[in-house]
C-alpha positions as CSV (number, residue, x, y, z in Angstrom):
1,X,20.1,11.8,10.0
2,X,18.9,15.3,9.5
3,X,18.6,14.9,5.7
4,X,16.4,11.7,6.0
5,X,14.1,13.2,8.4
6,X,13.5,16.3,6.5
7,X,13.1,14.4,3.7
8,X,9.7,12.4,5.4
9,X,8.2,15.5,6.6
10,X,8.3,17.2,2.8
11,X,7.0,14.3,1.4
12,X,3.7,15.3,-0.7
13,X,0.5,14.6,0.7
14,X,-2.6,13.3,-1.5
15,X,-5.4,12.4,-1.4
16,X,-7.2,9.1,-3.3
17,X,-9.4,8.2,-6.2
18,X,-10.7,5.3,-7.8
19,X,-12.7,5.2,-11.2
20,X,-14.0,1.7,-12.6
21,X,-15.8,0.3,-15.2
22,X,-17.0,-3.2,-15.9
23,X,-18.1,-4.5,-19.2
24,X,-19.8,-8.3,-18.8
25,X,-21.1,-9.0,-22.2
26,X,-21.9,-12.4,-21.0
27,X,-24.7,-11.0,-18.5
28,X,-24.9,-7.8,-20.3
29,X,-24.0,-5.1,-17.2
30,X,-22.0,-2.7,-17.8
31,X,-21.1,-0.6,-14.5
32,X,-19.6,2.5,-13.4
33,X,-18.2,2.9,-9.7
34,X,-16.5,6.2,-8.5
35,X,-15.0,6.5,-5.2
36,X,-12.6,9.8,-3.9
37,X,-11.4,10.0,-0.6
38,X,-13.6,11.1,1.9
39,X,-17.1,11.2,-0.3
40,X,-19.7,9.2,-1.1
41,X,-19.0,6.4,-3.3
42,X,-21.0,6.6,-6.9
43,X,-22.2,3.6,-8.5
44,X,-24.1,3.6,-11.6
45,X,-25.6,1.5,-14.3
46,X,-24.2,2.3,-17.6
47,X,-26.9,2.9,-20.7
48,X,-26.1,-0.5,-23.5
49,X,-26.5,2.7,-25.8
50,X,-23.7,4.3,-24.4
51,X,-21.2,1.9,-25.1
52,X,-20.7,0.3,-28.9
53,X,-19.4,-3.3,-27.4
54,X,-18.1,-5.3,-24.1
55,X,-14.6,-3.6,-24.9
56,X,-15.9,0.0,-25.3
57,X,-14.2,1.8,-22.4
58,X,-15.0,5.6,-23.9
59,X,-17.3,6.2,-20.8
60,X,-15.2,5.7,-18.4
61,X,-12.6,7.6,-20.5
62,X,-14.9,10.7,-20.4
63,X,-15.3,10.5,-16.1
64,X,-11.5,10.4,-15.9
65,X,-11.5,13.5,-17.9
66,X,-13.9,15.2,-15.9
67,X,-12.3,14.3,-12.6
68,X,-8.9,14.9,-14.4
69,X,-10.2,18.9,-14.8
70,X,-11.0,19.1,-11.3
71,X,-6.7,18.8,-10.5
72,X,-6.9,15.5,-10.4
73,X,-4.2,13.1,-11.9
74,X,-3.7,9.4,-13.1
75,X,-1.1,7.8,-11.3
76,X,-1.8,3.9,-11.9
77,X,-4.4,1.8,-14.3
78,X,-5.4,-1.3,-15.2
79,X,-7.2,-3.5,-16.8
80,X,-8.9,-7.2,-16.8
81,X,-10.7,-9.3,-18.4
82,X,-13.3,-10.9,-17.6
83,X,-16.0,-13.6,-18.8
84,X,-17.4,-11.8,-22.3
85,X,-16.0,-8.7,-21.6
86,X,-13.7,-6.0,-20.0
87,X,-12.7,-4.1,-16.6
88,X,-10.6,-0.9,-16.4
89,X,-9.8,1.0,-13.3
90,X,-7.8,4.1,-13.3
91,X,-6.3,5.4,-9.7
92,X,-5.7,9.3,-9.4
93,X,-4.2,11.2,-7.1
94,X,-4.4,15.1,-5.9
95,X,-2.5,17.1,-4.1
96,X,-4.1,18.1,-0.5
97,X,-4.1,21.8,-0.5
């Protein structure tokens, strides 16, 4: 009994974040949403020059790598498709200090 309790109280604490982006050829928007754990969430319209088609993910690639250099780290993604285009979310994790 000991063992299992000391094993809940070591457990690692994080906190959350949530990067998306969705591609919708069909309608043309392409969207960028960023939300951490206790901050304001970020939602912004992505420039059609910024992205070569409705499966060009490389911007949302580059925000995971700047939130990835702040100690943060990918722990789940995925992705879906959606009428003329694509979605990908990626969920990172940080250790609270």
């Amino acid at each position: 009994m000991l063992c299992m309790s000391t094993a809940i109280f070591t457990q690692e604490k994080y906190e959350q974040a949530v990067v998306t982006q969705v591609n919708d050829g069909g309608i043309s928007i392409f969207s960028s949403s960023i939300s951490i754990e206790n901050k304001e969430h970020k939602k912004e319209k992505i420039n059609r020059a910024d992205v070569s088609d409705t499966y060009d993910v490389s911007y949302l690639l580059k925000q995971v790598a700047v939130i990835r250099n702040d100690g943060w780290e990918i722990w789940n993604s995925t992705s879906f498709l959606n009428v003329g285009g694509l979605g990908c979310t990626y969920f990172l994790r940080r250790k609270l200090k």
